[in-house]
Rosetta silent file (secondary structure, phi, psi, omega in degrees, C-alpha in Angstrom):
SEQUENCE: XXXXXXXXXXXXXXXXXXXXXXXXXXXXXXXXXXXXXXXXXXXXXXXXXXXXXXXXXXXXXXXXXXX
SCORE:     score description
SCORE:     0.000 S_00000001
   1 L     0.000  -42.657 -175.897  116.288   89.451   79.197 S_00000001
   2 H   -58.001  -29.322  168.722  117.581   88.189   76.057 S_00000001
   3 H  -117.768    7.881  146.628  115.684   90.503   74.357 S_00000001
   4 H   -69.328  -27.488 -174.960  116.376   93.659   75.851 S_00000001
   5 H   -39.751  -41.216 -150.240  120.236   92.503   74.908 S_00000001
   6 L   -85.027  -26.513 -176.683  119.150   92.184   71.896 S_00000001
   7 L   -78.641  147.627 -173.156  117.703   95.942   71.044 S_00000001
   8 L   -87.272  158.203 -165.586  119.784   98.474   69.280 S_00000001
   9 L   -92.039   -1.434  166.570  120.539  101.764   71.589 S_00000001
  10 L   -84.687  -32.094 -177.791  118.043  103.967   68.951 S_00000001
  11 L   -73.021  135.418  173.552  114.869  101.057   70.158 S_00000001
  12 L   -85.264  131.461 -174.595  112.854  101.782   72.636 S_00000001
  13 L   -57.321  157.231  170.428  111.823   98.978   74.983 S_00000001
  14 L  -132.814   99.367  167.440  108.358   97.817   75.438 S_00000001
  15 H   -39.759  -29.561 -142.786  107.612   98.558   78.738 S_00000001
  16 H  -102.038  -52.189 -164.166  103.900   97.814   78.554 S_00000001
  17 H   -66.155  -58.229 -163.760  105.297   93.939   77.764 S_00000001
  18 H   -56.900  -59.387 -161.440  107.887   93.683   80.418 S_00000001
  19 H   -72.438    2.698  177.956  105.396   95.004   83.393 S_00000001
  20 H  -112.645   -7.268  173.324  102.627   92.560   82.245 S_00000001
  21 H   -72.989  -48.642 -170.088  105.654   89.443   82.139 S_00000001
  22 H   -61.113  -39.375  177.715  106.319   90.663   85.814 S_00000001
  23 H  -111.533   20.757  156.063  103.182   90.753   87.019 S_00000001
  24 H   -84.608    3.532 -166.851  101.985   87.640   85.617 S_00000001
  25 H   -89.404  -49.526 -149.724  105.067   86.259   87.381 S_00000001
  26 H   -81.918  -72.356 -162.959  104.191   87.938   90.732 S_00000001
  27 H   -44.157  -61.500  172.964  100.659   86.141   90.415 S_00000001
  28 H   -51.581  -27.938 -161.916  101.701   82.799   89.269 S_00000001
  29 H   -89.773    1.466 -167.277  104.162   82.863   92.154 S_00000001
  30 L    77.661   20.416  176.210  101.438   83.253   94.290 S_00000001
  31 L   -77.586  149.460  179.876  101.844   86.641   95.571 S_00000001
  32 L  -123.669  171.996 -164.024   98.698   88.950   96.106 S_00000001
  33 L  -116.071  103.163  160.072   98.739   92.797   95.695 S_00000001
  34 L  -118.828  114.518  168.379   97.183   94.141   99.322 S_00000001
  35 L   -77.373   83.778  149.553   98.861   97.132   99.342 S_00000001
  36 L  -106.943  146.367  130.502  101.572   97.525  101.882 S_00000001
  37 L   -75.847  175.159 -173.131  104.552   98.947  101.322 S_00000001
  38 H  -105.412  -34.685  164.599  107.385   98.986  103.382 S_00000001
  39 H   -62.904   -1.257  172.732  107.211  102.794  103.382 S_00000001
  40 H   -90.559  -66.044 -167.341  103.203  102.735  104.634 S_00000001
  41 H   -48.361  -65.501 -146.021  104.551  100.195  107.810 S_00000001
  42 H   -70.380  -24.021  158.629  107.356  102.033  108.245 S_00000001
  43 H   -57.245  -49.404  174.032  105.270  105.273  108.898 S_00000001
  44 H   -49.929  -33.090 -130.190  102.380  103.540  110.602 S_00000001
  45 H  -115.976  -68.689 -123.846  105.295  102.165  113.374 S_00000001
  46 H   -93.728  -45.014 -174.400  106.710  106.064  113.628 S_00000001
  47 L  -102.657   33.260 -172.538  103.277  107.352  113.590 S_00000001
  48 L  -108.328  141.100  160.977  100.700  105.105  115.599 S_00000001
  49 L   -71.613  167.040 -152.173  100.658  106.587  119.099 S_00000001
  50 L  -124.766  119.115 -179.361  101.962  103.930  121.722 S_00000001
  51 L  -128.436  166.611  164.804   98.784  102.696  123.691 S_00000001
  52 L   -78.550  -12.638 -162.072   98.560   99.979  126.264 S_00000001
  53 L  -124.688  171.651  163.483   95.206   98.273  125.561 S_00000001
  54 L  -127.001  100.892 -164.791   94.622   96.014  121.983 S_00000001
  55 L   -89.684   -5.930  155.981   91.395   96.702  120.787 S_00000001
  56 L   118.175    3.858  170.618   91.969   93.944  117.843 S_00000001
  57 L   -85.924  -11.270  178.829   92.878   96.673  114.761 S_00000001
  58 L   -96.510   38.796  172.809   96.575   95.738  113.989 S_00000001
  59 L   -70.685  -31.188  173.424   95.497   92.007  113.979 S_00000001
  60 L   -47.912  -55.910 -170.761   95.713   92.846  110.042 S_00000001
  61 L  -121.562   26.707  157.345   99.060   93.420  110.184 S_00000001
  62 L   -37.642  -34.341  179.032  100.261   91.246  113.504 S_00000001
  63 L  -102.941    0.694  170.645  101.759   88.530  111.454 S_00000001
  64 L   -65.386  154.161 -155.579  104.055   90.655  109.048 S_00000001
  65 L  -123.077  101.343  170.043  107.423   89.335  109.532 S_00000001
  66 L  -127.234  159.690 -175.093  110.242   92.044  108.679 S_00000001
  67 L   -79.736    0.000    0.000  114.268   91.794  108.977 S_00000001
């Protein structure tokens, strides 16, 4: 942070640094990449047809927790 503050408004940032600080951050914190989105669930919920039986395929994503 200190050193975007620090750049004059003609320097360009270096993006390539910042997204590899972030996602060594995301790693270290012990986060994994599976990729969901909150915009894939929230489609899958609007668009999965509403059955009655459980044949054992949303078991993947049975334990997401959202507010």
């Amino acid at each position: 942070m200190t050193h975007c503050r620090q750049l004059k408004f003609e320097e360009a940032p270096d993006y390539t640094k910042y997204k590899k600080c972030f996602k060594d951050l995301f790693y270290r914190c012990g986060f994994e990449h599976e990729f969901i989105f909150d915009w894939t669930i929230q489609r899958y919920r609007v668009d999965k047809p509403s059955t009655s039986s459980n044949d054992g395929a949303d078991e993947k994503n049975s334990n997401l927790t959202f507010l």
